[in-house]
C-alpha positions in Angstrom: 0.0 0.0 0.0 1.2 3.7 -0.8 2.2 5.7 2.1 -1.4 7.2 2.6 -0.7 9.1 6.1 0.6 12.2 4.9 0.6 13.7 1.5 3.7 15.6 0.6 3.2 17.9 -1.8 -0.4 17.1 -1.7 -1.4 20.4 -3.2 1.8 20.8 -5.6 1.0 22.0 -9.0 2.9 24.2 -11.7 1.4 27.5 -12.5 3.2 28.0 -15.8 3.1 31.7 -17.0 1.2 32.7 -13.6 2.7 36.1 -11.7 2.4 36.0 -7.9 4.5 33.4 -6.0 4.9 30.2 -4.5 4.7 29.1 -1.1 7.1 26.0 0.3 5.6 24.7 3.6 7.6 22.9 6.1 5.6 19.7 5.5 6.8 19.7 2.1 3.1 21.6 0.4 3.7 24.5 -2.2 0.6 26.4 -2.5 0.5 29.3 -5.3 -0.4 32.3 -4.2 -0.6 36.1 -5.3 0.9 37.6 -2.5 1.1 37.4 1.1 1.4 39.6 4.1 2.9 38.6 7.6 0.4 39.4 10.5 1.9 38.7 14.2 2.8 35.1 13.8 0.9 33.8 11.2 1.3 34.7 7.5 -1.3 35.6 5.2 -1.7 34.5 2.0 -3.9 36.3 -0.6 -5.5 34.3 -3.4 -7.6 36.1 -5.8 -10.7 38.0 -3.6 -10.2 35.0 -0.4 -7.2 34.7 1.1 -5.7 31.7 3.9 -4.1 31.9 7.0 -1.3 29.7 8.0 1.3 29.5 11.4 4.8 31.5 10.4 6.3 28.3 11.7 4.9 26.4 8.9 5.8 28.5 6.8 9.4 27.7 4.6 9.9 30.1 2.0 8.5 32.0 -0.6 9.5 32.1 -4.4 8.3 34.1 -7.2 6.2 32.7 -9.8 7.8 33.7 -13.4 5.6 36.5 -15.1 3.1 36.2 -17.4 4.5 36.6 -21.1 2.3 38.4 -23.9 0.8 36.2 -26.5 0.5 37.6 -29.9 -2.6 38.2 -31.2 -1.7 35.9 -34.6 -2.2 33.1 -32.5 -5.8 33.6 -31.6 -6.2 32.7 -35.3 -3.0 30.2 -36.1 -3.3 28.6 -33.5 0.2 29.0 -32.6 2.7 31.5 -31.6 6.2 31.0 -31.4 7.8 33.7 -28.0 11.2 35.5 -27.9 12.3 32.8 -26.1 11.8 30.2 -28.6 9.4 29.1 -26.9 5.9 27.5 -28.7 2.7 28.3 -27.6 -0.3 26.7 -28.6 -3.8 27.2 -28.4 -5.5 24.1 -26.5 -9.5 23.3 -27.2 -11.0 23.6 -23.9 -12.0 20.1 -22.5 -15.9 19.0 -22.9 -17.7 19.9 -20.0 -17.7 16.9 -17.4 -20.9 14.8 -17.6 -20.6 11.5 -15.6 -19.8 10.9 -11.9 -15.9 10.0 -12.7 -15.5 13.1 -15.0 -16.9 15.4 -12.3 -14.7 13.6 -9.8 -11.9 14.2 -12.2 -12.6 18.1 -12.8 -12.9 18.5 -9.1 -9.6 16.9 -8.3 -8.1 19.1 -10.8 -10.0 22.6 -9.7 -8.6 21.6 -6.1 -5.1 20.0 -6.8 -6.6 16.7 -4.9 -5.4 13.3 -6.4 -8.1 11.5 -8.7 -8.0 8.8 -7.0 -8.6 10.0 -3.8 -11.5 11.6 -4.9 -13.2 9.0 -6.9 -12.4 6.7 -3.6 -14.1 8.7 -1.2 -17.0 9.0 -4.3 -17.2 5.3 -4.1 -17.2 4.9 -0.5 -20.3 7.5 -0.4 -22.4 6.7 -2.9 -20.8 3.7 -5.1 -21.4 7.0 -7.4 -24.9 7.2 -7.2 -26.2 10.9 -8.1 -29.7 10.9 -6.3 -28.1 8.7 -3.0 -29.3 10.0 0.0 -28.6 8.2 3.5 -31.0 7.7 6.2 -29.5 10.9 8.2 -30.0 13.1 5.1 -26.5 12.7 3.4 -27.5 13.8 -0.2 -25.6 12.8 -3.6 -22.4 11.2 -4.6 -20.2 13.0 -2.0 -23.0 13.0 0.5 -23.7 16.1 2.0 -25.6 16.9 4.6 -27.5 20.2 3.8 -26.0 22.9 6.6 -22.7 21.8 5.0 -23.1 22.1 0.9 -24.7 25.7 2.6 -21.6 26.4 4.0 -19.9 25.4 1.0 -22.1 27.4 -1.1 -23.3 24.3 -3.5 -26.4 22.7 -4.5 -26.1 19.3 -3.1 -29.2 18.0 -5.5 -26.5 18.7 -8.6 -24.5 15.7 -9.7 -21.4 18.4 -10.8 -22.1 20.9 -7.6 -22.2 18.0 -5.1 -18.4 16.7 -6.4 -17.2 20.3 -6.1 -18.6 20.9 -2.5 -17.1 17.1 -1.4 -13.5 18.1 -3.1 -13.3 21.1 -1.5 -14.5 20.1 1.6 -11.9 17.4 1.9 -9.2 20.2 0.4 -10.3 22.1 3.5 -9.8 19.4 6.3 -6.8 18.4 4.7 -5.3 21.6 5.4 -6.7 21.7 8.9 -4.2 18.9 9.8 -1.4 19.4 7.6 0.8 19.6 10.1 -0.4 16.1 12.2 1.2 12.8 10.6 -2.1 11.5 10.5 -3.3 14.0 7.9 -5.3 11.9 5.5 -6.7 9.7 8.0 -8.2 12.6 10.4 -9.5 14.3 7.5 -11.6 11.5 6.3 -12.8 10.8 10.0 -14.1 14.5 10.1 -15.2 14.0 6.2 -17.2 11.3 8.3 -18.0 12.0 11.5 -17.6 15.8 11.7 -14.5 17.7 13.0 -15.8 17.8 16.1 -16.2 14.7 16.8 -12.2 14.0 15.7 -11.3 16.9 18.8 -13.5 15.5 21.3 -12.0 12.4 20.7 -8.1 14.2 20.0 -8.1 11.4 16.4 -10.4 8.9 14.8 -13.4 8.8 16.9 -14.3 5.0 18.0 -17.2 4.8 16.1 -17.3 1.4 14.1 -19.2 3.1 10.9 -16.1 6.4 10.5 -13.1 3.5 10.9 -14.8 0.8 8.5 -15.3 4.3 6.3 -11.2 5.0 6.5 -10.6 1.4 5.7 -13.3 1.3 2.4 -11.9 4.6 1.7 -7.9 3.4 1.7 -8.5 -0.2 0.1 -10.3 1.8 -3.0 -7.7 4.2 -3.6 -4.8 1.8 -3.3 -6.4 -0.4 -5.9 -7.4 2.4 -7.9 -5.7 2.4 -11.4 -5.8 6.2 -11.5 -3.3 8.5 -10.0 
């Protein structure tokens, strides 16, 4: 089995021809961001109109981002350009829109630098990728959500696309709430589970048979899975 208990790097991800910089974490993450701003001990980092908040102490270093280089306007129509630099660039076809469980998975791993697999795995272990699942506490759809938190998320829970989105960045967002415990991967699927509260109360993977045989579906699916 892969070494599932921290991800280093978990968010990594080139930003080609992107101004702003990178950030290098301690435990290995680089996060892209457009600035950042030090505030008492913790350093802020700005990302378009949000921005996130992170310890000093986790912080490494911070490198520029190269800066964005003009494209002519011939390749609009050619399709390609070649730069200064000798470099090529070339105009891409956007992708077709994502229609089935596996391509929304797919976008939504992309949109939140998550692994594929780990998001089709948690998928599976949800909903076995049933759009219209709902469990008898109210979980709704193939990342099922409960309704106060796809509010909180700002999705629609009822839509097949909006559902993945709110489930990827949900687990994005517990994953960065315990970057910095060993056990990052498995306490962010316990509170993907069982609530974050219930993974303090407990200080780790609250002894509830349903959350632990949850980790283990979730872990056996992703080791087996065939995507990366």
């Amino acid at each position: 089995m892969r070494r599932i208990l921290h991800l280093t790097g978990f968010f990594a991800a080139a930003w080609p021809l992107l101004a702003g910089e990178s950030v290098l974490l301690t435990s290995g993450f680089r996060l892209h961001a457009d600035r950042h701003e030090r505030i008492g001990s913790s350093i802020r980092l700005y990302q378009g109109e949000g921005f996130l908040e992170l310890p000093a102490a986790n912080v490494e270093a911070f490198e520029s981002d190269p800066e964005p280089q003009p494209v002519p306007a011939a390749a609009v129509e050619s399709g390609h350009a070649r730069l200064e630099d000798g470099r090529t660039v070339t105009k891409v076809q956007p992708p077709a829109p994502a229609q089935t469980p596996r391509e929304f998975a797919a976008a939504a791993a992309r949109k939140y630098q998550l692994p594929e697999a780990f998001v089709l795995s948690v998928m599976k272990a949800e909903s076995n990728f049933q759009p219209r699942a709902v469990s008898p506490k109210g979980a709704i759809g193939l990342m099922q959500l409960m309704q106060a938190t796809a509010k909180s998320l700002g999705v629609n829970p009822y839509d097949p696309k909006e559902n993945t989105d709110g489930g990827a960045k949900y687990l994005r967002e517990l994953l960065l709430k315990y970057e910095h415990h060993p056990d990052q991967v498995i306490l962010a699927l316990a509170a993907y589970n069982a609530g974050p509260q219930a993974v303090e109360r407990y200080h780790g993977v609250p002894p509830y048979r349903e959350t632990r045989e949850y980790i283990l579906r979730v872990l056996r699916e992703w080791d087996k899975n065939p995507v990366k």
